[in-house]
N, C-alpha and C positions, 0 to 999 in steps of 0.2 A: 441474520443476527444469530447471535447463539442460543438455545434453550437451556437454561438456565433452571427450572424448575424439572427439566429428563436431565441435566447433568446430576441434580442431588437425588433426583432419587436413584439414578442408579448406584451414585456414592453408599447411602444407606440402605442397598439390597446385596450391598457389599460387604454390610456391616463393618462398613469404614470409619473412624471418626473424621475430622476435618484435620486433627492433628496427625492421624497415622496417613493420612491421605497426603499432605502437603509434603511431610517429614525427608529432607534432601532437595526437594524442590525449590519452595517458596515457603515464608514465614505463614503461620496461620492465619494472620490478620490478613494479608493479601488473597488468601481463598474465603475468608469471612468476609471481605469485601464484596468481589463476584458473586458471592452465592446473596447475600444480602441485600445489596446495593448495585448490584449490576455491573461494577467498575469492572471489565474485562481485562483479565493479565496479558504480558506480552504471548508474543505466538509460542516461544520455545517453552515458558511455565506451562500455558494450557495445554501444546500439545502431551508436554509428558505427562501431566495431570490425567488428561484421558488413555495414556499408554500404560500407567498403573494400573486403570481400572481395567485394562482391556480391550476399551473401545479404541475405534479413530475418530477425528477431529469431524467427520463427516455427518457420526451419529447424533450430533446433539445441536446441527446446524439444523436453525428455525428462520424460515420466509414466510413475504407477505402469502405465498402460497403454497404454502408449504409440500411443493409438488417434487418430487424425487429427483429430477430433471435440475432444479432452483437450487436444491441443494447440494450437487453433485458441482452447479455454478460456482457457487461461495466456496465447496471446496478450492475448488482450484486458483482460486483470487489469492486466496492465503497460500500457497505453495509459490505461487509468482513472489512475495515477499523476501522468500529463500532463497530465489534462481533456482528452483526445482522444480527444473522447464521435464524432465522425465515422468515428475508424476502428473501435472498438468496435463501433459500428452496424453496421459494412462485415462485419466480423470475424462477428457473428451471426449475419448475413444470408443468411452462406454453411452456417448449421448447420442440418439438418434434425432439429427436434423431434423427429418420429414414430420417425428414425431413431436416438436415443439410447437404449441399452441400458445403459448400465452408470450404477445408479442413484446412483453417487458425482456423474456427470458430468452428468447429469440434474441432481439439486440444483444444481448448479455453473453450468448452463444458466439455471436459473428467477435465483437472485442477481445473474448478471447485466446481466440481462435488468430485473431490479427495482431494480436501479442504475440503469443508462442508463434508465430511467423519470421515475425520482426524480430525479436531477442533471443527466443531458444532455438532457430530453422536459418537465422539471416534472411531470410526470403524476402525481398521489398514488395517482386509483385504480390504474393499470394498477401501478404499483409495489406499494400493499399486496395485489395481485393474485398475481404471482408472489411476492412475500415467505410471503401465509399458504398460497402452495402448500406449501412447503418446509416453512410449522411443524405442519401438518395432515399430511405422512406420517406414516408407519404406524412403527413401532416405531424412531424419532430420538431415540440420546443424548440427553443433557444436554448435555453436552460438545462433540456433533458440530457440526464447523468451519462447517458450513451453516447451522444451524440458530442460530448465535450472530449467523452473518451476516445472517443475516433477522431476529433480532433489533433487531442494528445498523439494520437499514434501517427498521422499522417503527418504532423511536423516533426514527430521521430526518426520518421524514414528520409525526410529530407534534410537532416542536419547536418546532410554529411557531404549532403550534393547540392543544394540551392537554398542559401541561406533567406533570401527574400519570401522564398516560396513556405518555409519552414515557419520566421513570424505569423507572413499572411496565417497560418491556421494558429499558433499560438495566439494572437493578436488576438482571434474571435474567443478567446477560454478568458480573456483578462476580463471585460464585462460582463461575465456569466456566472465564473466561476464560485462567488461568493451569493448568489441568489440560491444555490443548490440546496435544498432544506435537508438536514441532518437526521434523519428519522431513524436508522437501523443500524448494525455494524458495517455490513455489507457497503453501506453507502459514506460512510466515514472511511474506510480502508479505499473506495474510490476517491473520493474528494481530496484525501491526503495522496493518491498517488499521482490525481492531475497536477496539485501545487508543487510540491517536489518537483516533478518533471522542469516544470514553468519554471522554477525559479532557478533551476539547475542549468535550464536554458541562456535565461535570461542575463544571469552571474555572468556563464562563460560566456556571455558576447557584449559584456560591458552596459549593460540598461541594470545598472543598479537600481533604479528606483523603483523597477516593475521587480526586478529580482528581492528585495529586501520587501517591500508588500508581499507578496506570495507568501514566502520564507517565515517571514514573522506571524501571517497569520493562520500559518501552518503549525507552528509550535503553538498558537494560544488554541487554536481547535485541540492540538494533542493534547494541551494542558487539560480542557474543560471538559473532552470526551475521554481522559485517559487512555490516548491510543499511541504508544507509544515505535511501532511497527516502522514508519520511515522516519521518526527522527534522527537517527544517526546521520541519514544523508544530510536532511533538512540543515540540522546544526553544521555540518560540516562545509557545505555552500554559504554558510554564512560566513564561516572564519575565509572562506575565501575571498567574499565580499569585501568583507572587516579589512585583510592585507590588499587585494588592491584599491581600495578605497584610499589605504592610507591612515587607518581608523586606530585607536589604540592597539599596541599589542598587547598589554592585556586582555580586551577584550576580543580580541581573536585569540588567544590562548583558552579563554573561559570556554568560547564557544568550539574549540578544537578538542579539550579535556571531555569538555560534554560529551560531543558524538563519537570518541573513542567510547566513551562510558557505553551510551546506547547501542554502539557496533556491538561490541563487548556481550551484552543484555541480549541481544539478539541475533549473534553468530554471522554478522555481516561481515564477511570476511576483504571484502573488499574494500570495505571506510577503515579496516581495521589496517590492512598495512598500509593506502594510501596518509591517510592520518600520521600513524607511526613516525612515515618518514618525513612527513611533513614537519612535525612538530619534534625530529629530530634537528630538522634543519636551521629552525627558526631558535633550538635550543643552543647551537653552536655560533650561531650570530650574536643570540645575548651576552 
């Protein structure tokens, strides 16, 4: 989660106001939010929020342990956001395996590590490598937020090569996924990236119904955590749903205007031109 009371003070040892501080970035009411009420801005407001003041996004990262190791984790969860598998890399690089003790952060180590495998390296083995670390510990939830994660990744790896084998592990995150208690940032930027995944799955293989679940209550979590970091895709799988479904097109229009919006918001360059052309496409049909 972010620290929130080291973000102001170092603001006002800056002798910043909130106005000089925001000024080109975001409206003042949006940093009087966060610093008041906790409502965390998107990633690209904060990060440059803390690039004014001089820091990085690293330094005002707060865990339940707040151990140097945890936070150097969270960093990197927020660069996967961007596809900025290079600093991710950089971020790991500097973590010693042998040296992590606290077996939450350990898990948290192997994911992702089996991420940047999988999406920044291509690498299947080395990715279902640290995936079935994490699902071979020793007495793991069902539930546990690791374990859903490594999930997620081992049905990633097989999406491309055994469809059957890809549900079987999706299949076990649909029961779970919603008992996962919401407690910190850290675990909301997880939760929203196993639903996304799911319902991004689910869409392109025709299970509307487990895809539009996912989807939808991926955007009421965004709505009520104000987390706005995967909506763009979120929405964007929806308008997909919406046209093969057969569903209004206005309402696939609504929800395609959206996640242009939050691409946009968020420099996802990739919903940005798929989208684009998308809803060039559908603009030339009308």
């Amino acid at each position: 989660m972010i620290n929130i009371e080291k973000f102001i003070k170092i603001r006002k040892s800056l002798k910043l106001s909130q106005n000089e501080l925001c000024n080109g970035i975001c409206t003042q009411s949006t940093l009087s939010k966060f610093e008041n009420n906790g409502q965390i801005p998107s990633f690209k407001i904060l990060k440059q929020l803390c690039e004014r003041m001089n820091i990085s996004l690293s330094d005002i990262v707060l865990t339940s342990t707040e151990s140097e190791i945890a936070q150097k984790l969270f960093s990197a969860d927020f660069y996967f956001i961007t596809y900025d598998y290079d600093q991710v890399r950089k971020i790991l690089k500097q973590v010693n395996e042998k040296k992590i003790r606290d077996k939450q952060d350990l898990l948290h180590y192997n994911y992702l590590c089996g991420q940047l495998a999988l999406d920044g390296d291509h690498n299947d083995v080395s990715a279902l490598f640290y995936f079935n670390n994490i699902l071979t510990t020793d007495n793991l939830k069902a539930d546990n937020i690791y374990r859903l994660l490594a999930l997620k990744g081992c049905s990633q790896v097989y999406a491309s090569q055994d469809m059957d084998k890809a549900s079987h592990y999706f299949d076990q995150i649909l029961g779970q996924i919603k008992k996962v208690e919401i407690k910190d940032s850290l675990r909301e930027l997880q939760v929203m990236s196993i639903l996304t995944a799911a319902g991004e799955f689910y869409g392109q293989n025709g299970q509307y119904k487990h895809a539009d679940d996912l989807l939808n209550y991926a955007y009421e979590l965004a709505s009520s955590h104000h987390v706005v970091y995967f909506l763009a895709r979120v929405v964007y799988q929806l308008a997909l749903n919406d046209l093969a479904q057969k569903r209004s097109l206005n309402t696939a229009l609504e929800h395609l205007h959206d996640s242009l919006a939050f691409a946009r918001l968020n420099k996802n360059e990739v919903i940005l031109k798929e989208g684009s052309k998308l809803l060039k496409e559908l603009e030339e049909k009308a």
